[in-house]
N, C-alpha and C positions, 0 to 999 in steps of 0.2 A: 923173201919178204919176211920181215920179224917183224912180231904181233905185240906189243907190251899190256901185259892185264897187271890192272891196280886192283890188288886181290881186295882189298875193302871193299871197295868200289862193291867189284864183284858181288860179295857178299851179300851188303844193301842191296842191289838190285833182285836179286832171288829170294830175299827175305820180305823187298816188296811186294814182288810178284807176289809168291804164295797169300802175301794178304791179301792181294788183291783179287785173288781165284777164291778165296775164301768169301771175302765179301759178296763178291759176284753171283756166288753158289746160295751165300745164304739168302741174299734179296732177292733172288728168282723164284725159290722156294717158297720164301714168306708171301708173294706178290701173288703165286697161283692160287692158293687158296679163299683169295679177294675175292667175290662173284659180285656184277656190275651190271642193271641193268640201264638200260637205254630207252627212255622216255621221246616219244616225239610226238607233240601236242600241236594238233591242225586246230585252229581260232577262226569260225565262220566270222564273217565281216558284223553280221548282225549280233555278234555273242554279247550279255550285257550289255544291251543298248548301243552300240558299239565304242561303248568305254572299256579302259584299260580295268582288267581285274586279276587279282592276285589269286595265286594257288600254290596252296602250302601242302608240303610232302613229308610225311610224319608217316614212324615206324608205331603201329599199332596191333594190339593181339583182334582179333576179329571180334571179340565179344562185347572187347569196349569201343569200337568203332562202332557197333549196333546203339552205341547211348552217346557218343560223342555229339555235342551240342554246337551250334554255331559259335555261342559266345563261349564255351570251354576253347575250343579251338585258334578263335582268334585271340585269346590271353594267353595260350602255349606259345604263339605265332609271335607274340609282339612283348613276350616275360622280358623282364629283365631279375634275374641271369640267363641268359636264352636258355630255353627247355631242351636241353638232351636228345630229347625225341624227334624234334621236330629237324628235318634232314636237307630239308630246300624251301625255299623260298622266292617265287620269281613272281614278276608282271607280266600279264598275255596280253598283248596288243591282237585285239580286233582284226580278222584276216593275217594274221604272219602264225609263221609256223617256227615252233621254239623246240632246240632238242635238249635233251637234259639226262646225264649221266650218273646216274645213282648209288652209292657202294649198298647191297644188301645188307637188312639188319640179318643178325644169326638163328631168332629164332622169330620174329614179329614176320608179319604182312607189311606190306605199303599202303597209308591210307590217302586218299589223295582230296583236299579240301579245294572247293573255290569260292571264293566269297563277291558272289553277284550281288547286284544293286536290288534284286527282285527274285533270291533262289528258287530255283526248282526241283530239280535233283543236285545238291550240290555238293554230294562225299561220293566217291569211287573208292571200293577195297581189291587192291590185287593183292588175292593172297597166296601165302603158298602153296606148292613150293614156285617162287618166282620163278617170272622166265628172265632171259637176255632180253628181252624186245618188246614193247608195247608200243599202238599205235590208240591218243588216245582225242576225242573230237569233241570241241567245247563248242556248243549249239545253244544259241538263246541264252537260255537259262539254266544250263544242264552240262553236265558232263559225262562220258560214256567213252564205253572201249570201242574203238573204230576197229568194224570187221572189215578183213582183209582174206584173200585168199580165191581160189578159181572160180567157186560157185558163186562169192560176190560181185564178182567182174564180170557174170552174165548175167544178173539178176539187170532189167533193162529198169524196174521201180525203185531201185536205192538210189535214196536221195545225197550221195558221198562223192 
């Protein structure tokens, strides 16, 4: 059996290879150091009356989350040029349960706004250092970080 190699050929193919290990190598790299957390927000049937209410996901230093105002907030949320800061923006429907994937700021917390018809509690700060994972429950008028974990799974009074 005679094999014929078109040594060009050859060449390109090993020249693409190597870029392509090369690429490979360096997007892997660059991808690791990405940290993501993972949002996933339970919407009681009753939250906001049971209308649809938005909740906007902005990288903030903790300090200025202590002074962030409703209406600073919603003019970040709704700027035109869209504000930098501001990282998501979605609609919570009443009873469903939305999950949302977040790239970490580098050095800020996550402040998490929601703008109810009648607020209560209506800014959450998760600050650093973040985790991968929140679990977070929008009740009435309020938003809060849903505990999870053994000892709330026997607690027989949480109302979760």
């Amino acid at each position: 059996m005679i094999v014929f190699v078109n040594w060009k050929s050859y060449k390109n193919s090993r020249l693409l290879l190597l870029i392509l290990i090369v690429l490979v190598v360096f997007f892997s790299a660059g991808c690791s150091s990405i940290k993501k957390s993972k949002i996933i927000i339970y919407s009681d049937k009753n939250a906001n009356e049971g209308k649809p209410v938005c909740l906007v996901i902005k990288s903030v230093h903790s300090n200025e989350f202590r002074t962030d105002s409703y209406r600073k907030i919603s003019e970040a949320a709704y700027s035109t040029p869209v504000d930098n800061t501001i990282l998501e923006k979605v609609m919570l429907i009443p009873g469903k349960k939305k999950k949302i994937k977040i790239i970490q700021p580098e050095k800020e917390s996550l402040g998490l706004y929601c703008f109810f018809s009648e607020p209560d509690k209506w800014k959450l700060l998760l600050q650093r250092p973040l985790k991968s994972k929140y679990k977070i429950k929008i009740k009435e008028n309020s938003i809060k970080i849903r505990e999870v974990g053994f000892f709330k799974s026997l607690n027989p009074f949480s109302d979760d």
